[in-house]
C-alpha positions in Angstrom: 217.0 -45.5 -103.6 215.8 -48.3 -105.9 214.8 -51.8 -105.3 218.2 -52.5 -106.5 220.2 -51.2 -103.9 217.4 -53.2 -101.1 219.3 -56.1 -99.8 217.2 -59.6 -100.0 214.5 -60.0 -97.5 216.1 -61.1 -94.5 219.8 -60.3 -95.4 221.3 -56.6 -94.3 223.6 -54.9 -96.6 227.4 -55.8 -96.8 229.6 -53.2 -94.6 230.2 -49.9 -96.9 234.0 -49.0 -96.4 233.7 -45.3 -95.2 235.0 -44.3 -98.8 232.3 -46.2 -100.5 235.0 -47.9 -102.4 234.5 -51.1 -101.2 232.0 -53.6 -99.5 233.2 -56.3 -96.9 232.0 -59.9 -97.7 233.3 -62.9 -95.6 236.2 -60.1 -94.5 237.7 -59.6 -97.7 237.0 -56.4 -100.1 235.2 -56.3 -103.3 235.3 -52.9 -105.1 231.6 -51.2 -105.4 229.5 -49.8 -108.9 231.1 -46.4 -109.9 229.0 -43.8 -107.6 229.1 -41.5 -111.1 227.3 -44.2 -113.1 224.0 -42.1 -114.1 220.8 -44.5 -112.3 219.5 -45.1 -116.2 222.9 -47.0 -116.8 223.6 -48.5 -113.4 220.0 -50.0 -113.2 220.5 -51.4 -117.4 224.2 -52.8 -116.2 223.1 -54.5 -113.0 220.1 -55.7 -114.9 222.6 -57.3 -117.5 224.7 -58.8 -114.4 221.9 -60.5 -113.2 220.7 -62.2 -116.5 224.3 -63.2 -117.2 224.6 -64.4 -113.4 221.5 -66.1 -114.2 222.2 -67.8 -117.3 226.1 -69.0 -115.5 223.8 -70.8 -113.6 221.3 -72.4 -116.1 224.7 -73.2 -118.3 226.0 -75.5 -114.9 222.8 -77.3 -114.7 222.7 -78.3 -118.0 226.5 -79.3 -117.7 226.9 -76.9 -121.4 230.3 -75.5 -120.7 229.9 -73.4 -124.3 227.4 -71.9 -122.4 228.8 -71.4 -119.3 232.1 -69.4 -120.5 229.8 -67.4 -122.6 227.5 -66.4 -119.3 231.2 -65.9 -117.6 232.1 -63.5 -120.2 229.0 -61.5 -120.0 229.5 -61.4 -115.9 233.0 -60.4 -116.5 231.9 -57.8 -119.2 228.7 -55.9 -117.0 231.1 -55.9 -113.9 233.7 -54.1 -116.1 231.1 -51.9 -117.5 229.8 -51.5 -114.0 233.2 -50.1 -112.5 233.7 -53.7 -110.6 236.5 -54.4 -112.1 239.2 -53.1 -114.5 240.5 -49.5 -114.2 239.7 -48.2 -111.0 236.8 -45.6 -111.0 238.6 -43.2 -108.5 241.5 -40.7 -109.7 243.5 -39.8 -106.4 246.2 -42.9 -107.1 244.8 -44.7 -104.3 245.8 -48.6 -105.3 242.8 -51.4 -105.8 242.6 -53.3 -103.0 239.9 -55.7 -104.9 240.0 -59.3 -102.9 242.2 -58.6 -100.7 241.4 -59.4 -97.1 240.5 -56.5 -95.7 242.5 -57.0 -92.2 245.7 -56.8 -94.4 244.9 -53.4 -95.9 244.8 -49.8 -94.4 241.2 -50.6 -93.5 242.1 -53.0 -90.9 241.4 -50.5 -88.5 238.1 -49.2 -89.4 237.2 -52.7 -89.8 238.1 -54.1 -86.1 236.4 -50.3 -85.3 232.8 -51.3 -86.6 233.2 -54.7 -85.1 233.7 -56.6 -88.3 234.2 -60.2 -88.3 235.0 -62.6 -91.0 231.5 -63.5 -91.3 230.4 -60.1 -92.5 
């Protein structure tokens, strides 16, 4: 495990679907890194995410919106690379359930099972 997959101090990881497919924030799903990415990459990409992140927020402060699209792009861009988003990284034709809340997906259950509130 690296420092990068610690949560913040005094904040406990998001809910792991059982698949690993997806993480529960506020009760909706977002899809997870691509388990097959070697650590090298991962740890460059997320690296990347958080300098782009970074620099979406530096671009707001100083109200440049050139600036701001151009940080968006780069987010957009390492979460792509990162599996985020785009193509699914799974092949068994399960459907991307990305944003969607996850009490209106099969994992309703599981999720009521764990004791998982909208706050998670």
């Amino acid at each position: 495990m690296t420092g990068l997959d610690s949560p913040a101090p005094g904040k406990r990881r998001p809910l792991t679907t059982p698949d690993g497919r997806y993480i529960v924030v506020r009760g909706r799903l977002w899809r997870t890194t691509n388990p097959a990415l070697p650590d090298e990459i991962r740890t460059r990409l997320v690296a990347a995410l958080m300098m782009a992140r970074r620099a979406v927020a530096s671009a707001r402060r100083a109200a440049d919106r050139d600036a701001e699209a151009a940080a968006h792009m780069a987010v957009d861009e390492a979460k792509h690379a990162l599996g985020e988003r785009g193509p699914v990284w799974w092949d068994d034709g399960t459907p991307d359930l990305n944003r969607h809340m996850v009490r209106t997906t099969p994992y309703a259950a599981w999720f009521e099972e764990v004791g998982g509130t909208a706050g998670r």
